[in-house]
C-alpha positions in Angstrom: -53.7 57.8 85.9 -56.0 56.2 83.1 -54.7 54.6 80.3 -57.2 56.0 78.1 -55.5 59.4 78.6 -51.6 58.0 79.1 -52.5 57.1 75.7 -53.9 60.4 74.3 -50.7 62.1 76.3 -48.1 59.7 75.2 -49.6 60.7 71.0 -49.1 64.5 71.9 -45.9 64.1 73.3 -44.6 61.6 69.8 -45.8 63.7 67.6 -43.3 62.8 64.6 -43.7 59.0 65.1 -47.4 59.7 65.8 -47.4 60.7 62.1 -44.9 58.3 60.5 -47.5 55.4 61.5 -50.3 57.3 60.2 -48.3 57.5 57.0 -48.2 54.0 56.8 -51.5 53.2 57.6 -52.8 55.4 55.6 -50.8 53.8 52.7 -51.8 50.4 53.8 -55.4 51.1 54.1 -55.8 52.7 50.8 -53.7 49.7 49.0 -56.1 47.5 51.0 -59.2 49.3 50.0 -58.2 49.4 46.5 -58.0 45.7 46.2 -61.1 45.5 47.4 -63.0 47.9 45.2 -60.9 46.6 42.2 -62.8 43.1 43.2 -65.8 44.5 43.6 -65.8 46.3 40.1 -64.4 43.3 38.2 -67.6 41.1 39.5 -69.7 44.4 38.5 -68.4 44.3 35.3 -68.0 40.8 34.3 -72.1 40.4 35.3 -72.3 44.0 32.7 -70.1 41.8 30.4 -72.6 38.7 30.6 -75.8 40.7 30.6 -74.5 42.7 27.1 -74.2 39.0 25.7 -77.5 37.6 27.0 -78.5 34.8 28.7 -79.1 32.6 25.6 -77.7 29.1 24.8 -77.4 27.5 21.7 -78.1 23.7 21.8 -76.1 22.1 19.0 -74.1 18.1 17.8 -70.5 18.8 18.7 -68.8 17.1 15.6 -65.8 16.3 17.1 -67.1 14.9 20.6 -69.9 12.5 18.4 -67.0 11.4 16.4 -64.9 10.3 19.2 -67.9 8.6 20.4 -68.8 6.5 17.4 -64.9 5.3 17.1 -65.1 4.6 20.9 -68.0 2.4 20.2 -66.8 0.8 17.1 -69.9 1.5 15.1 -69.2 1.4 11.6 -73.0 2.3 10.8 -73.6 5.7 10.2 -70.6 6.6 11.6 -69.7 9.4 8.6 -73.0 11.2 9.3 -73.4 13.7 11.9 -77.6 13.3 13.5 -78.6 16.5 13.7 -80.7 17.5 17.5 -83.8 14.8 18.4 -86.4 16.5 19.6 -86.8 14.8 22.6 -83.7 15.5 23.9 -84.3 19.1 23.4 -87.4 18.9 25.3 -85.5 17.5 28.3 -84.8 21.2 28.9 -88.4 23.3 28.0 -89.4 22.8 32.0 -86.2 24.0 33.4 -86.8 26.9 36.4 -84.2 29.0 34.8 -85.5 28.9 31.6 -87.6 32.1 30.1 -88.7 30.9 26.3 -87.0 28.4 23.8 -86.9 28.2 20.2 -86.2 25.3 17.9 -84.1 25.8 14.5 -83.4 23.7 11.1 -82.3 25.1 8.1 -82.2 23.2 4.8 -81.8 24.0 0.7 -85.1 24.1 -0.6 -87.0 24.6 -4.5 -90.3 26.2 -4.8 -91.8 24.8 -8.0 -93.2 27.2 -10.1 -92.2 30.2 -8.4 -89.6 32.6 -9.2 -86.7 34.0 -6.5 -86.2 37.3 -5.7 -82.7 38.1 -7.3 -80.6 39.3 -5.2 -78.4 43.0 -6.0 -75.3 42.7 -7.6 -76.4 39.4 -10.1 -77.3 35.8 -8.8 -75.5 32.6 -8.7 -77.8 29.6 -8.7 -77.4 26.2 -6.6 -78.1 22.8 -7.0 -77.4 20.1 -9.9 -80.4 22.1 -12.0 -79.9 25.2 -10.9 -82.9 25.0 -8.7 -82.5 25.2 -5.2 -83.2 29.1 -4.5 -84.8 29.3 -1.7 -83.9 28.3 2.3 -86.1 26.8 4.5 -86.1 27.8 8.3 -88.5 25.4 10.6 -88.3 27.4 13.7 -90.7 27.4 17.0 -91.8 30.5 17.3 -91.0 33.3 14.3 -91.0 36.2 17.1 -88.8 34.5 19.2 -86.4 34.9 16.3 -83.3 37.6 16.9 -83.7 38.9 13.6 -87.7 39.3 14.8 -86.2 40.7 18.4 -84.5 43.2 16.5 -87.6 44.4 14.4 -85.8 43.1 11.1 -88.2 40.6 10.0 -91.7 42.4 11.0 -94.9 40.7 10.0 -97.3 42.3 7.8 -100.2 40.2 6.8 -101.4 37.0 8.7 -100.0 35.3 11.4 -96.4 34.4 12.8 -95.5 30.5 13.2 -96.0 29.6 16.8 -95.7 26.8 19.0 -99.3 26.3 18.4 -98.9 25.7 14.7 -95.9 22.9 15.3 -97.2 19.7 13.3 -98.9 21.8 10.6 -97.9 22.5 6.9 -97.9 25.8 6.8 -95.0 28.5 5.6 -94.3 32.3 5.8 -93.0 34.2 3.1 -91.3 37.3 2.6 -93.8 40.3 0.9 -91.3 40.9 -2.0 -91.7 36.8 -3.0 -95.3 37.1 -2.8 -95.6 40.5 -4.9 -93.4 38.7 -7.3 -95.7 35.7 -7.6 -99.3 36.8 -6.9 -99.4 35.3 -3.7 -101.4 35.9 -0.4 -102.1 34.3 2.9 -104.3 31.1 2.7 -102.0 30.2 -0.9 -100.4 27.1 -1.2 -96.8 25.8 -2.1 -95.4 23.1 -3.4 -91.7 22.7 -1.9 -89.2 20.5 -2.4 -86.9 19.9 0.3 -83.6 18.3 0.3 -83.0 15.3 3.3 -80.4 13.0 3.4 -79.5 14.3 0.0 -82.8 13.2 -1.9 -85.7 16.0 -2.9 -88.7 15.6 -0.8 -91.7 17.4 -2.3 -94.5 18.8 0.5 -97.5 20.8 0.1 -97.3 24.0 2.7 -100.3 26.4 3.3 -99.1 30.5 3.9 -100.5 31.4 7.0 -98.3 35.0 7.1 -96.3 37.3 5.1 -93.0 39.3 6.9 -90.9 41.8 5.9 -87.3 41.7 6.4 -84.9 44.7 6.4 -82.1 42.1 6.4 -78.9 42.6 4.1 -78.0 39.5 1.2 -74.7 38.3 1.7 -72.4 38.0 -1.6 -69.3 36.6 -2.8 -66.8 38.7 -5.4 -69.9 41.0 -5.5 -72.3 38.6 -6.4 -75.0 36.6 -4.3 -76.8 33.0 -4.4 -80.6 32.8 -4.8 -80.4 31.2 -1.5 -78.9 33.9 1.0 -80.9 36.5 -0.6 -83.9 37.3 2.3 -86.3 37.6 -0.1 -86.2 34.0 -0.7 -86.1 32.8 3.5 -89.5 30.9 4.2 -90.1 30.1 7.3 -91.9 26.6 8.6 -92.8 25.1 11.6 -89.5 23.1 12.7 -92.3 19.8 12.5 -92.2 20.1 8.7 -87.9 19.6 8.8 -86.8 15.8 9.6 -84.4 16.9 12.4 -83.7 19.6 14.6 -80.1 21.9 13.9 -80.2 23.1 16.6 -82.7 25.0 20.0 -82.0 27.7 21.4 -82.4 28.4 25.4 -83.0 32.4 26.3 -82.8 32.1 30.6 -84.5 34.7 32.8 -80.8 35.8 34.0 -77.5 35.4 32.3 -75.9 34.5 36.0 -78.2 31.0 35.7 -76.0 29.7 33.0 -73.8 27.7 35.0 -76.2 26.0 36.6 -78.3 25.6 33.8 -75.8 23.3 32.1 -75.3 21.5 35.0 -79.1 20.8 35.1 -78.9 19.9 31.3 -75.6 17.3 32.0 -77.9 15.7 35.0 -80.8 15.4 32.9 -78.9 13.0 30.6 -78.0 14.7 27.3 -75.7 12.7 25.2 -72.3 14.0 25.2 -72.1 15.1 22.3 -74.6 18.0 22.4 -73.2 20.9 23.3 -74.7 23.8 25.2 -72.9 27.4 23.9 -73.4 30.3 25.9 -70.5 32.5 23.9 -68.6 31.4 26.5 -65.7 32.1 24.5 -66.4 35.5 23.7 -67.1 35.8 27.2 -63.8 34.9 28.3 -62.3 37.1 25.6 -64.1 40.3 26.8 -63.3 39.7 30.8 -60.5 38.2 30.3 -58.3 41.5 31.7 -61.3 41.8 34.2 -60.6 38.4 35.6 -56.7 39.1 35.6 -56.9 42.2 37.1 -59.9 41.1 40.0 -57.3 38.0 40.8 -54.1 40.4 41.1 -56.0 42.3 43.7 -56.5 39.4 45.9 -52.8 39.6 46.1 -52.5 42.9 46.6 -54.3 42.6 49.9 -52.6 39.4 50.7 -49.3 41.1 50.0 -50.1 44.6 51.5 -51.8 43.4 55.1 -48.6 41.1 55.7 -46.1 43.8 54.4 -48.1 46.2 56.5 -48.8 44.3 59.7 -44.9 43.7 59.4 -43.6 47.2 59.1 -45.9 48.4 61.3 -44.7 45.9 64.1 -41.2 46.8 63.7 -41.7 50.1 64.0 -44.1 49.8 67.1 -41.3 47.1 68.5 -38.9 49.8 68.5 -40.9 52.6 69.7 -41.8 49.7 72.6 -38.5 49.5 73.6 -37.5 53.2 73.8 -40.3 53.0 76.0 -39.5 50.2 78.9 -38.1 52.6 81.5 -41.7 54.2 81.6 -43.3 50.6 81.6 -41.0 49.2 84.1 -41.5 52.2 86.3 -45.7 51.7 85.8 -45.5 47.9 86.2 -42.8 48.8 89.5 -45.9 51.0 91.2 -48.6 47.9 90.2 -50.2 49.1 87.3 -51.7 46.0 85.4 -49.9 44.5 82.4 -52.7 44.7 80.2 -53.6 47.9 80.9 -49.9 49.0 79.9 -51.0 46.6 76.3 -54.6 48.5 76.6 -52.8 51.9 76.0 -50.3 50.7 73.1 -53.4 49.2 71.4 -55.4 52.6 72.1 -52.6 55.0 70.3 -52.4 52.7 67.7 -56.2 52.3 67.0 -56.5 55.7 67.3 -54.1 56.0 64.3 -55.8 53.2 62.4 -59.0 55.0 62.7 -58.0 58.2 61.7 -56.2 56.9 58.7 -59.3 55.2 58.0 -61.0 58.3 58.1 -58.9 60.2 55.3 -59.3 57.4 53.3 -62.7 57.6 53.0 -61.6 60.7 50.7 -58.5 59.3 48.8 -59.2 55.6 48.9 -61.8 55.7 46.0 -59.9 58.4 43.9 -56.6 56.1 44.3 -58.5 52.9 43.9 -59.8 54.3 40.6 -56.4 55.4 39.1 -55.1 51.9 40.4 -57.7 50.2 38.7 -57.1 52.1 35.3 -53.4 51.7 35.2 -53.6 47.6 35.7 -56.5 47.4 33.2 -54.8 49.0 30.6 -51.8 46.7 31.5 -53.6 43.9 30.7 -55.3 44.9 27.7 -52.1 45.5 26.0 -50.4 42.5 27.2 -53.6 40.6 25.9 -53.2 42.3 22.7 -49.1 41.4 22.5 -50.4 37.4 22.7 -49.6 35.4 19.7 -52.9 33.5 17.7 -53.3 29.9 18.8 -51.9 28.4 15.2 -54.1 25.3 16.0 -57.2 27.0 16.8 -56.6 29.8 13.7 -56.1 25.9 11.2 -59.4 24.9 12.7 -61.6 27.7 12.6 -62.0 27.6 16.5 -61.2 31.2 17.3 -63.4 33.4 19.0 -65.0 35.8 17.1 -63.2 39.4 17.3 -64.9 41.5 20.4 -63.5 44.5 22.2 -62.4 43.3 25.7 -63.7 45.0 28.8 -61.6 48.4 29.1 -62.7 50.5 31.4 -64.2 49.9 35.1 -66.6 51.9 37.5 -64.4 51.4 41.1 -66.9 53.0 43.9 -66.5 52.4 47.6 -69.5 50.2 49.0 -70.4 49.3 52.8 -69.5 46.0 52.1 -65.7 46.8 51.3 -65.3 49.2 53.7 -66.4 46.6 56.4 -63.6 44.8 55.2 -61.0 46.9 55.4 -61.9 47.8 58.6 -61.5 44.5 59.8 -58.1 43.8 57.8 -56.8 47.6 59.1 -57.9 46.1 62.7 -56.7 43.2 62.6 -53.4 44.7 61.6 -53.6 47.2 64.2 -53.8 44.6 67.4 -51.5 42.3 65.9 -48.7 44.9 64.9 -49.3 45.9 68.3 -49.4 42.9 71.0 -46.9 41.0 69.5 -44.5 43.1 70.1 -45.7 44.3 73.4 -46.3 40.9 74.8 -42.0 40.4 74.3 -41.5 43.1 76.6 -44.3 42.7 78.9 -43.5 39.0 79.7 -40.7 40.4 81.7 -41.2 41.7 85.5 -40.5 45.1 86.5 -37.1 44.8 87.5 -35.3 42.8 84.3 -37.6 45.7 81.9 -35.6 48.0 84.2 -32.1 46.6 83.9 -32.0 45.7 80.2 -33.0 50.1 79.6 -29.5 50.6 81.7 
């Protein structure tokens, strides 16, 4: 007779076993799939997580790392001042393949002679030994590459925007309530006063544009400086300002970022600029993600092997309630592997019609899965204690809302997998077992039965 249909025979006639390995696989295969899907969410969402942040990096001195360097070096010179970003070293980057646009930043204190502020809502507090510093100065690269100007808060109205082809010029943008305040329009000059390296350096700027901004002042015990009043923001080429404070990178995809720095660090920045991608924020909001993505792996680490073992006891001793019937085959020269042929056939069979149902449950438990260890996470993450060392010095990621909730859907991909890991338990669950049996010859499978 064939084994094929021994094998079909031998299911109908064990019906209740028949089922009690389906059971099982059909536990083990959903388990299985479920770490898989869980994986496959977590990248989903940590890529969602790192697209909502954007792909931009924020060149910048790290105080601390410079620091270490100048009392490595033993340079007394200069050693108390912090250099703020050379331009050269910022331009290292400009050509990189990953890069989209860049912008170039430097804020500084600044007067306006002869002009008067905008004062700010809620009374004004001004700065500076004669109460004349009012105004900041932004030298930036490109005003529309701004995130303010993104965002349509600062909106040109009259002129032109600074660009990169107005870098080296002395020209300014002013807000429209400054120049309704003094009479000014585009083509105007100012006389501004800068502060560098703590002394006032006076500089002739011509307005090439006048914006609008929609931004809020910030204020202190309900009252607000000159200076953080919007009103009085004028914007420069970054030329006009003595250093840079820092440039900012936007790359054409967030999942670049890695190996953007790694470009930057081979490119031969000094250590102590630093390249910030919100990499702590980041890590805040997929922080359960990552926990949750790395438990799975263990899952299916600890499910095949629990599986594949269960499953071989329980075929071990369905094997060995069987040897009379395989002695009496192998007695009348059937083949030993065909006698392995029809184990591994009902079992497969089994495997693949577990498999089949959990193509209906597998997502639906996968899901629920995936929920339940989530919101684990999220309120063990919450239970954690603040870093006292980080809280004294100001190093603690700003407050965002952790990833709660992922989208767990069965792809080709993962159900490739667990085909494999549900086959792979299958044969080995079954030939092991079989192969301790079958080693014997007919006669001494015969005699240990009695």
């Amino acid at each position: 007779m064939n084994f094929i249909k021994r094998s079909f025979l031998s299911l109908k006639s064990r019906k209740v076993k028949s089922l009690i390995l389906f059971a099982i696989f059909l536990v083990v295969i959903n388990l299985v799939l479920a770490g898989f899907t869980i994986q496959s969410a977590s990248s989903k969402a940590t890529d969602l997580a790192r697209q909502q942040l954007g792909a931009d990096l924020n060149l910048k001195i790290d105080i601390n790392k410079y620091l270490e360097e100048q009392n490595s070096n033993q340079n007394a010179d200069g050693a108390g001042m912090v250099p703020g970003i050379e331009e050269k070293e910022a331009d290292k980057l400009k050509n990189s393949k990953y890069l989209d646009h860049y912008n170039y930043l430097k804020r500084a204190i600044a007067e306006l002679k002869e002009l008067h502020y905008v004062e700010p809502p809620g009374g004004t507090q001004s700065f500076g030994p004669n109460n004349n510093l009012n105004f900041t100065l932004y030298g930036v690269r490109d005003f529309t590459l701004l995130e303010a100007a993104q965002d349509k808060k600062l909106k040109i109205v009259e002129g032109e925007g600074i660009t990169s082809e107005t870098v080296g010029k002395n020209a300014a943008m002013i807000e429209k309530r400054l120049a309704e305040n003094n009479n000014l329009k585009v083509g105007d000059k100012l006389q501004i006063g800068e502060v560098m390296d703590g002394e006032l350096t006076t500089k002739e700027l011509e307005i090439i544009g006048i914006y609008e901004s929609e931004e809020e002042a910030a204020s202190f015990g309900g009252q607000s400086m000159a200076v953080l009043e919007p009103a009085n923001q004028v914007y420069v080429p970054y030329s006009v300002m003595n250093s840079l404070e820092n440039a900012i990178y936007s790359l054409k995809d967030p999942k670049d970022i890695d190996a953007f720095k790694a470009e930057a660090k081979k490119l031969g920045l000094p250590d102590y600029y630093e390249l910030d991608a919100q990499d702590n924020v980041y890590k805040q909001m997929i922080g359960p993600i990552e926990n949750i993505a790395s438990f799975s792996k263990t899952i299916v680490i600890m499910v095949s092997v629990a599986g594949a073992t269960i499953l071989g006891l329980i075929i071990m001793l369905s094997i060995k309630e069987r040897r009379k019937e395989m002695g009496i085959l192998l007695s009348i020269g059937e083949k030993k592997w065909k006698l392995v042929g029809q184990l591994l056939v009902e079992v497969l069979c089994i495997t693949v019609l577990a498999f089949g149902l959990s193509l209906t449950t597998g997502e639906k438990v996968s899901q629920k899965i995936g929920d339940n260890l989530l919101s684990s996470e999220i309120a063990n993450n919450d239970d954690k204690p603040e870093d006292p060392v980080a809280k004294l010095s100001g190093n603690l990621a700003p407050e965002v809302d952790p990833v709660d909730n992922i989208d767990v859907s069965i792809s080709t991909e993962d159900l490739g997998k667990v085909a494999g890991v549900g086959l792979g338990i299958a044969i080995l669950a079954t030939i092991l077992p079989a192969l301790s049996i079958l080693r014997l010859n007919p006669k001494q499978i015969l005699l240990k039965d009695e």
